[in-house]
NUPA-110430 format. One record per residue (C-alpha): residue number from 1; residue in three letters; x, y, z. Coordinates in steps of 0.2 Angstrom, whole numbers. Each point is the difference from the previous one (the first is absolute). Layout:
N
NUM ALA X Y Z
...
% end
This chain:
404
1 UNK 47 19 176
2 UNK 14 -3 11
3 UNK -2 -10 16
4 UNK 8 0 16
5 UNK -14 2 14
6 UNK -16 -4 -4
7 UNK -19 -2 10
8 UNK -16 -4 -5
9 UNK -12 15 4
10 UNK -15 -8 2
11 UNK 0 -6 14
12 UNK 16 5 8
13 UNK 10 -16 6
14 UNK 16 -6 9
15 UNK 8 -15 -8
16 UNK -3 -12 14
17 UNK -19 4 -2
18 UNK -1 0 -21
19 UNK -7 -17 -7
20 UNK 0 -6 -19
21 UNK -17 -7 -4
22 UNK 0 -13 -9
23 UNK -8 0 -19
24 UNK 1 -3 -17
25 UNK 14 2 -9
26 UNK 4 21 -7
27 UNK 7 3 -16
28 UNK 11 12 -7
29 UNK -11 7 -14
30 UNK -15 -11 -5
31 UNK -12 5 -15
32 UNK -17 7 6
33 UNK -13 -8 -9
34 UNK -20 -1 1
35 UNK -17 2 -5
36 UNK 3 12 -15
37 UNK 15 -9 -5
38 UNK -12 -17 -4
39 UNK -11 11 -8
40 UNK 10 7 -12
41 UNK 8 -18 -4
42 UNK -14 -11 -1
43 UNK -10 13 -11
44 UNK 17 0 -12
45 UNK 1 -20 0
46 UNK -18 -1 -6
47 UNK 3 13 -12
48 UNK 9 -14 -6
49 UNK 15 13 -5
50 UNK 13 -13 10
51 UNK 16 3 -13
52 UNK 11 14 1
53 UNK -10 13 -8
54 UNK -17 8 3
55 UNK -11 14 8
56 UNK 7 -2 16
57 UNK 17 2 -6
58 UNK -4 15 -10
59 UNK -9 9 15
60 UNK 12 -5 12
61 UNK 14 8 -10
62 UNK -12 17 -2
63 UNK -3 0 18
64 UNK 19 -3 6
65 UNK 7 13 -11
66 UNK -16 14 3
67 UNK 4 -6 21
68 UNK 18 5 -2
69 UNK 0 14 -15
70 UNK 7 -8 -14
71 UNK -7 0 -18
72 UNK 4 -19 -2
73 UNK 1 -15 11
74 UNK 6 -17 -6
75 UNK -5 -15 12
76 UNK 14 -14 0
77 UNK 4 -15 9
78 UNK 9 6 12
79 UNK 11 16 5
80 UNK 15 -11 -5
81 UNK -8 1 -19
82 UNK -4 17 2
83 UNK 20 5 0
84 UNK 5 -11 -10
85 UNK -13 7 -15
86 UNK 5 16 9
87 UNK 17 1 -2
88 UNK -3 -9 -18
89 UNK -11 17 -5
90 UNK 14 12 5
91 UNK 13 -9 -12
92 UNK 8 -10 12
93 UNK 13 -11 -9
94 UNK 12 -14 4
95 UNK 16 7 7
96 UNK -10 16 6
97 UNK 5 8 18
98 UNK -17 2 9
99 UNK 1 9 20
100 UNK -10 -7 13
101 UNK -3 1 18
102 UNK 10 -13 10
103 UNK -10 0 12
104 UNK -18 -9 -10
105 UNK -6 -18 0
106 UNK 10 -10 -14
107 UNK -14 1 -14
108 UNK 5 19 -6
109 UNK 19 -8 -2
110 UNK -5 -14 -6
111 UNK -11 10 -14
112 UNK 15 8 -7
113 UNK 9 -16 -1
114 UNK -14 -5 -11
115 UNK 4 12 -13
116 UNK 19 -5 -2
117 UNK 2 16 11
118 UNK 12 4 13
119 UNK -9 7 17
120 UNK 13 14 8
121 UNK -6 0 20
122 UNK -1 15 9
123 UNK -1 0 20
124 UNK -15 10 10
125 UNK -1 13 12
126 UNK -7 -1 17
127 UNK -18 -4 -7
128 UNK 4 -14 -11
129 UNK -1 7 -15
130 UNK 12 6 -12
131 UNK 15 10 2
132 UNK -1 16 -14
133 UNK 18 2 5
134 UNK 8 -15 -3
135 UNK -15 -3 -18
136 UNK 10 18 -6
137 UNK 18 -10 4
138 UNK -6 -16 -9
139 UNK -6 11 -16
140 UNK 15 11 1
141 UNK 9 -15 1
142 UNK -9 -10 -14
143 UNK 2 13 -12
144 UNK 18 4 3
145 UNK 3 -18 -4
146 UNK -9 2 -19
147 UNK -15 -12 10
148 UNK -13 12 -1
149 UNK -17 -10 12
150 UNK -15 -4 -9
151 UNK -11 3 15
152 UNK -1 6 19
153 UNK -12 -13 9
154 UNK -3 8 16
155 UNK -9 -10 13
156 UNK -14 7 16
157 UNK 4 -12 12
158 UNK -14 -5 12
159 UNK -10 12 -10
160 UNK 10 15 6
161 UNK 3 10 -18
162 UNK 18 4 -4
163 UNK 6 18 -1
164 UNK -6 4 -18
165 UNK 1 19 4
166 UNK 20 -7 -2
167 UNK -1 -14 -9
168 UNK -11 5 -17
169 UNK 13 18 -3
170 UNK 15 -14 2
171 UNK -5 -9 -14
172 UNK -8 14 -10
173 UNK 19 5 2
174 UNK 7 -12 -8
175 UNK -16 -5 -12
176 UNK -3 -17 8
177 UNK -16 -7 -1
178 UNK -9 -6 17
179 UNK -9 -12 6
180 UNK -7 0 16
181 UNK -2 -19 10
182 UNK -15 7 10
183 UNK -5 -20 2
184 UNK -3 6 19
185 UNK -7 15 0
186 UNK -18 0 -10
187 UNK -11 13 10
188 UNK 16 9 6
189 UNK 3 19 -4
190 UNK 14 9 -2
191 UNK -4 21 -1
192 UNK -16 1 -10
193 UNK 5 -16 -10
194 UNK -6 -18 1
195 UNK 14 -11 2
196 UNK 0 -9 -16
197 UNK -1 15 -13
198 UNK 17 4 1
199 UNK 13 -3 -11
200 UNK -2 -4 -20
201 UNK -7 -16 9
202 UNK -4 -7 17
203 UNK -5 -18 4
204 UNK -10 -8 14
205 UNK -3 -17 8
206 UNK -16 -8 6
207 UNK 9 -15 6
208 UNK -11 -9 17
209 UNK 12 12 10
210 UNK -2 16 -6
211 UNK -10 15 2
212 UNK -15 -10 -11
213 UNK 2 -14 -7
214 UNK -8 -10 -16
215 UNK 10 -17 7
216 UNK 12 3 -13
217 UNK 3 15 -10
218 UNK 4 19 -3
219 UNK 1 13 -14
220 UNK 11 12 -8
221 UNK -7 18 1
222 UNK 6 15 -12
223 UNK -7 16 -10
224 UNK 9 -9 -15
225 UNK -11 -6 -13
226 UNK 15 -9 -8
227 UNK 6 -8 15
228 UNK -17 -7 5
229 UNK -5 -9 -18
230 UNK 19 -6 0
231 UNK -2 -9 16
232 UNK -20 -7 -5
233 UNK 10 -8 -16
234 UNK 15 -7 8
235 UNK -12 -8 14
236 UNK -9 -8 -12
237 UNK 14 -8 -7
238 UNK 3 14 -13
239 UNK -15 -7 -11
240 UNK -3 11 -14
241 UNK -16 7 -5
242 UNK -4 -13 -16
243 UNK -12 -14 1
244 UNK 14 -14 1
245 UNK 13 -1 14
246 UNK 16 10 -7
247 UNK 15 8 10
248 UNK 13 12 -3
249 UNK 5 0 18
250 UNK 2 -12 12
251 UNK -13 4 14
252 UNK -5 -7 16
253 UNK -14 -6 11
254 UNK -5 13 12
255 UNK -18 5 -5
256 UNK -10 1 18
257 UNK -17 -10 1
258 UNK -16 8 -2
259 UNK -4 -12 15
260 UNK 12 7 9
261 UNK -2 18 -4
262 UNK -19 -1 2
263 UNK 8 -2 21
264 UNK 12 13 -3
265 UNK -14 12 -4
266 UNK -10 -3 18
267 UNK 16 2 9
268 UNK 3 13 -9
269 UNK -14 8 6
270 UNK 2 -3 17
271 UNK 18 5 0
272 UNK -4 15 9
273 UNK -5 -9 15
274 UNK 14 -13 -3
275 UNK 14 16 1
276 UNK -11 8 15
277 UNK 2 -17 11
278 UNK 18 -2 -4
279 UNK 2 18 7
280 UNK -10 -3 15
281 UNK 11 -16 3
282 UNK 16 12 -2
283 UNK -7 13 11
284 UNK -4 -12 16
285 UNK 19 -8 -2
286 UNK 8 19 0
287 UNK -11 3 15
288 UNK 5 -16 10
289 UNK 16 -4 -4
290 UNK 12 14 5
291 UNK 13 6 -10
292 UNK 14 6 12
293 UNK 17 1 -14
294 UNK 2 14 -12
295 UNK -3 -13 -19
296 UNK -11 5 -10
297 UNK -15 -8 -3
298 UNK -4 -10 -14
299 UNK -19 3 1
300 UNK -10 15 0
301 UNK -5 16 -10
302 UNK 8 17 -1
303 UNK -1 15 -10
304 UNK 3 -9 -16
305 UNK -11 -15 2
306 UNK -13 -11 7
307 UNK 5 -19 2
308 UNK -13 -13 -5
309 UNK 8 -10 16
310 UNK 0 -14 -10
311 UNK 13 -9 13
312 UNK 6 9 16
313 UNK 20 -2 4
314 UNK 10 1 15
315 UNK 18 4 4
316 UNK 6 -10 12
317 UNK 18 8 7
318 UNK 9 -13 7
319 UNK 15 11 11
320 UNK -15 9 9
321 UNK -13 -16 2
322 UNK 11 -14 3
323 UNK -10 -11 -13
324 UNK -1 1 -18
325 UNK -15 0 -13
326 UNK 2 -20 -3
327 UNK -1 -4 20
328 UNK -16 11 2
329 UNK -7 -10 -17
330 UNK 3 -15 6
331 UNK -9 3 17
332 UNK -12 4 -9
333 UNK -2 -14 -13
334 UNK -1 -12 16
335 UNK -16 9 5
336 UNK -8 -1 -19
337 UNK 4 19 -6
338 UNK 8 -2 -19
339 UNK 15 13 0
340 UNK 11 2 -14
341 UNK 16 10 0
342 UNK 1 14 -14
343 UNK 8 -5 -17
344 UNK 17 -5 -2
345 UNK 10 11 -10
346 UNK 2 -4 -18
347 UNK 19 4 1
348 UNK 2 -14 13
349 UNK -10 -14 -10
350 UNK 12 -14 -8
351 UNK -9 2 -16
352 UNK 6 19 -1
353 UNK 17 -5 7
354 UNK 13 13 -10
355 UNK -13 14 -6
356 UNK 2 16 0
357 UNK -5 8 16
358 UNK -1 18 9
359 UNK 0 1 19
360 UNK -8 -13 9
361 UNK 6 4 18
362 UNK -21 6 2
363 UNK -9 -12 -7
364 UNK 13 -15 8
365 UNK -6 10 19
366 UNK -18 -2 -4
367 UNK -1 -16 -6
368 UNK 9 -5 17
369 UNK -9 8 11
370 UNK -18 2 -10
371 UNK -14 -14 5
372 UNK -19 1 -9
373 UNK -14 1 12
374 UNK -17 -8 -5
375 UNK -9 14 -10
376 UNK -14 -9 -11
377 UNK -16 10 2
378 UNK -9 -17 5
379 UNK 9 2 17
380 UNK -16 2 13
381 UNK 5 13 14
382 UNK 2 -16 12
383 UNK 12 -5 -13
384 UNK 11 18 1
385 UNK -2 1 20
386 UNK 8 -19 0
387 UNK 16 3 -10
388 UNK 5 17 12
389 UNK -6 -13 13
390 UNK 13 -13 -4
391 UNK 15 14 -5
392 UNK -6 6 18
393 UNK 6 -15 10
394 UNK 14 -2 -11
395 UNK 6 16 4
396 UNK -4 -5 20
397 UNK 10 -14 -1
398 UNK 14 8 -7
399 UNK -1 13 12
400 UNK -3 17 -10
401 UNK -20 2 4
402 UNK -1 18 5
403 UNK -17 7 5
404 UNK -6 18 -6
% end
């Protein structure tokens, strides 16, 4: 959403007459966790089924992939572990090209770095999410050079999926594998698809931030039977099936806890209700805070999908406000709200200094002028009302509060 004016519609205020109340701290994106989450974790721990294997693992992984319409489902560690094995599945080697989005937290660069690889960035369109434009120049480009990619790893930022109806012919194109960082976007759709089953593979995270979480953790999601036993061997640090402890490849560590997915699976059934909160939380901000420039928003459906809302951005257009995203975040980490600007471009990090890039004028805007509103689906309504509350005075004291 892009802000200039903005008023709180219930009740309608002037500036002078808006007051902050004062409470306990909001954050960005909390996890939401209860009643059925103990259950399901005590009854696991006195199963006694505490190591990294067991029946809630197993049914975890069957419920995750039947929720999201994959034939297999590996749990991991993390969504970090999940591309690394992902990327290791499709053959990525050492001194391989692999395209990503620019705009993505560091983890789906730093995955690729893992495997020896190089990551090729590609910048966004207006939504945040990849550019099929400049991903056709960097394949063009790539294979031009005799440096044909090893993977395209789009990301859906916020949860908003990319534009596979592009995206997926590109790389059927030139026969380049993806796999789809949809870390963000569990209980997302895009057409008649659950985000997640695109791709040859797709990974997701249930980090304490996301959608759901299982404290720490994720899973890589495919139809590939090979894909999915490769990555259950190489997270168990590539044991092979005999009764004493031999290796042919060196493995890793990334097994998740039955512990841990015994929560994952009460969050996962509640993530209906986790996705339908989020949504509501979205929808009061669109009502309340005005958008009066012509940017496109960076939350929202449209005839191609249905957002999970996972976090709700803002655009903040500096010419036409007269303050930027970082002034209204820091007006409002005074009064307790957590905000957090959007991710800084993988192209501008020191670590990725000198790689290859494509674009980046988009996704260098929006990290400029993008700021993260609190989105977690623990927010009580009071909570929602006091965020536009506080944006509402500091839009009054800046002297751009228009009413309706």
């Amino acid at each position: 959403m892009t802000i200039s004016d903005a008023v709180s519609t219930k009740p309608q205020v002037t500036a002078s007459s808006q007051t902050i109340p004062a409470a306990k701290r909001i954050l960005l994106s909390g996890p939401d966790v209860g009643e059925l989450e103990e259950e399901y974790l005590l009854r696991a721990f006195r199963s006694g089924w505490i190591a990294p294997v067991g029946p809630d693992l197993e049914a975890f992984e069957k419920e995750l992939a039947d929720r999201v319409g994959v034939a297999h489902a590996v749990g991991l560690s993390s969504g970090t572990a999940a591309l690394h094995l992902g990327l290791l599945g499709l053959g990525v080697k050492p001194r391989d090209r692999v395209i990503t989005s620019t705009m993505t937290f560091a983890a789906t660069a730093n995955a690729i770095t893992y495997c020896g690889a190089e990551p090729v960035f590609v910048d966004c369109v207006d939504d945040g999410n990849m550019d099929p434009i400049q991903l056709h120049r960097a394949l063009k480009d790539s294979i031009r050079s005799g440096a044909k990619p090893a993977a395209i790893v789009p990301v859906d930022l916020l949860g908003r999926p990319a534009d596979y109806d592009r995206i997926l012919p590109i790389a059927a194109e030139f026969d380049v594998p993806v796999l789809v960082d949809a870390a963000e976007s569990l209980g997302s759709r895009y057409r008649d698809h659950a985000c997640g089953s695109l791709g040859e593979a797709a990974v997701v995270s249930f980090n304490g931030n996301k959608i759901m979480t299982t404290s720490g953790g994720g899973a890589l999601l495919t139809n590939d039977e090979r894909l999915a036993e490769y990555a259950r061997y190489l997270s168990t640090q590539a044991r092979e099936p005999v009764a004493h402890y031999e290796h042919r490849e060196v493995g890793f560590n990334y097994r998740l806890s039955n512990l841990l997915a015994a929560l994952g699976r009460a969050q996962l059934a509640r993530l209906d209700g986790l996705v339908e909160r989020r949504r509501e939380i979205r929808a009061r901000y669109r009502d309340s805070i005005v958008a009066v420039t012509d940017g496109t928003t960076l939350f929202g459906d449209d005839n191609t999908h249905r957002d999970n809302a996972w976090l709700s951005a803002i655009l903040v257009d500096e010419s036409r406000t007269g303050f930027n995203a970082g002034e209204l975040g820091a007006w409002l980490a005074e009064h307790d709200i957590e905000t957090r600007p959007l991710w800084n471009p993988m192209h501008l990090q020191p670590v990725f200094a000198g790689a290859r890039m494509y674009g980046g004028e988009v996704s260098e805007g929006i990290f400029a002028s993008g700021l993260n509103l609190p989105s977690g689906s623990t927010m009580s309504d009071d909570d929602v009302e006091r965020v536009i509350a506080t944006v509402t005075v500091f839009l009054g004291q800046r002297g751009c509060l228009a009413p309706r």
